[in-house]
N, C-alpha and C positions, 0 to 999 in steps of 0.2 A: 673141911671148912664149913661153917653152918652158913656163914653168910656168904652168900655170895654176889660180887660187883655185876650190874648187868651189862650184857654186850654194848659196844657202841657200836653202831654203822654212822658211815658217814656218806654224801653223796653229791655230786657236781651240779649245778645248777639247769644244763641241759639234758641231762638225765633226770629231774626231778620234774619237767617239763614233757617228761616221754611221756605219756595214759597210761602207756604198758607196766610202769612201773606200781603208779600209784595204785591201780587193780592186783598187781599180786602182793603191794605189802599191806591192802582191805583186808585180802584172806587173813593175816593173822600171824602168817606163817615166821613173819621176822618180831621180835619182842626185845626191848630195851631202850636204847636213846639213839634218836636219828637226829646227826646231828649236820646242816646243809647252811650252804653262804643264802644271807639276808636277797630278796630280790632286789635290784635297783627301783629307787621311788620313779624316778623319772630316767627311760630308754635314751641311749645315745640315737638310736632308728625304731623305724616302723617293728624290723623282726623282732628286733632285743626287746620291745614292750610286748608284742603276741607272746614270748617267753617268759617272761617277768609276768605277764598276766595267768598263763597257765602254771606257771611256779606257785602264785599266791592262792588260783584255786587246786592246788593238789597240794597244800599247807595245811589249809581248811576242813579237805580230807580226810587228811590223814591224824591231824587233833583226835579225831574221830576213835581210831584206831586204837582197838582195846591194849593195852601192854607196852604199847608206843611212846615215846618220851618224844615229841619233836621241840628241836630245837631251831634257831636260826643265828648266823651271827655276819656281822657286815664284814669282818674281817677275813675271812675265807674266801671270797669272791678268785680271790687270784688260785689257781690251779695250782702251782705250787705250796701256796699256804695252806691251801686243804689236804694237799699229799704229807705237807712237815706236820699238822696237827694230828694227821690220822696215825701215821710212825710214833708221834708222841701219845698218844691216847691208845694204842694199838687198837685202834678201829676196824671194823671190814669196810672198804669201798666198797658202795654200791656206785655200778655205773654202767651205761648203753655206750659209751663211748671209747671207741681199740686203743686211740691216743692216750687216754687216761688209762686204763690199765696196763699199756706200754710203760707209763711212766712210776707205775707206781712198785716203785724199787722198796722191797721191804714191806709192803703193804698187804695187807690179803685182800682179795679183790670177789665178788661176785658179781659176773659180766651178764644185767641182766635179759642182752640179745643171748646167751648162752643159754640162758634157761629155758628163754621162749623156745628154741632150735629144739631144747629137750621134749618137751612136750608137745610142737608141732607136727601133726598126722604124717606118718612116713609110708610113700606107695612105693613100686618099684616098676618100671615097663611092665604089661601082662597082668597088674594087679587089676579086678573088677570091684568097681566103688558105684555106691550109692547114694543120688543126690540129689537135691532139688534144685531145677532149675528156674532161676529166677528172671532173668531177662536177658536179650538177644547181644549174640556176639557181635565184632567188627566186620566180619566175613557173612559172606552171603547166608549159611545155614549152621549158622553158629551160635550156640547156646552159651550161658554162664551162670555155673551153680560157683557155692562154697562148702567145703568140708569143716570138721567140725575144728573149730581153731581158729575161722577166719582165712583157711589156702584158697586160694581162686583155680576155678579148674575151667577152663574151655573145653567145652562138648562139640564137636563135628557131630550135626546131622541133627540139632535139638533146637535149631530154632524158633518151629513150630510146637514145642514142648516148654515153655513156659509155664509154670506151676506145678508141673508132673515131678513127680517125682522119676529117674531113669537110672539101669545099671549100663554104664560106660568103662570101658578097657583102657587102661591106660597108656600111653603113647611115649610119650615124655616129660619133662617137667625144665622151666627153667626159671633160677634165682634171680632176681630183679632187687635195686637198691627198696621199690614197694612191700617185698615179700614175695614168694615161693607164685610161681603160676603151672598148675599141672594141664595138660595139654592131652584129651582122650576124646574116643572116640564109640556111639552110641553100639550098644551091644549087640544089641538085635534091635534090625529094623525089618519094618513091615514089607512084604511085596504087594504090589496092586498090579 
């Protein structure tokens, strides 16, 4: 076929509202018509306007976006009607949200917490990383760097090491609804 239709995606209003999204579809990496429910003009509350308002600036965005067709339409709003258009248009969903690709029966989905998980720095107990710490932990002599990706790591023994860069051993790591927090400890410290 010479010509060929470009892909649609399509995407739910709180996930057009996530940052994380609106930075990986800048890269480039998705091309055709994105097609998402209209914001409301005026918020039933306080949250639904902070979402409505980060909806309209990663709209703005994404116009931006070489290859990108964005679209809006008011009729989508409802989660369902965005699932029966996508089935009709055979769209890909894009979306941050389990609910929505639970629901999307027939749909092809790209779950964009999946991707971030792809790309996020993987240690394992015993691994030794390197990092700059930036400012002082909860705990008495507790440091806090980030690795590259945005993971939070707490350093034991680096509080006095703000700015330094330090190699620390890794301890353990635990999932938080915020993101990943890796938990290690300073590699070598000094005797006095």
């Amino acid at each position: 076929m010479l010509f060929r239709k470009p892909p649609v995606f399509m995407m739910d209003l709180e996930t057009a509202a996530d940052l994380r999204v609106t930075r990986f579809l800048e890269f480039g990496l998705v091309t055709g018509r994105l097609l998402l429910p209209e914001p409301p003009a005026v918020a039933s509350d306080e949250e639904s306007g902070h979402v409505a308002d980060r909806v309209r600036e990663t709209l703005t965005r994404l116009k931006k976006v070489k290859g990108l067709q964005v679209k809006t339409d008011r009729r989508l709003a409802d989660h369902e009607a965005l699932l029966a258009r996508a089935r009709k248009d055979k769209a890909t969903l894009l979306t941050s949200r389990p609910d929505m690709k639970a629901a999307a029966n027939g749909v092809s989905v790209v779950s964009i917490t999946e991707v971030y998980e792809l790309f996020r720095p993987t240690v394992a107990t015993g691994d030794v990383i390197r990092l700059r710490i930036t400012k002082r932990g909860k705990e008495k002599d507790e440091g806090i760097g980030y690795l590259e990706g945005g993971v939070k790591v707490v350093v034991d023994g680096t509080a006095n090491s703000i700015g330094q860069e330090v190699e620390a051993v890794v301890q353990g790591s635990l999932d938080t609804e915020s993101g990943r927090v890796i938990f290690a400890r300073l590699r070598f410290t000094e005797l006095r």
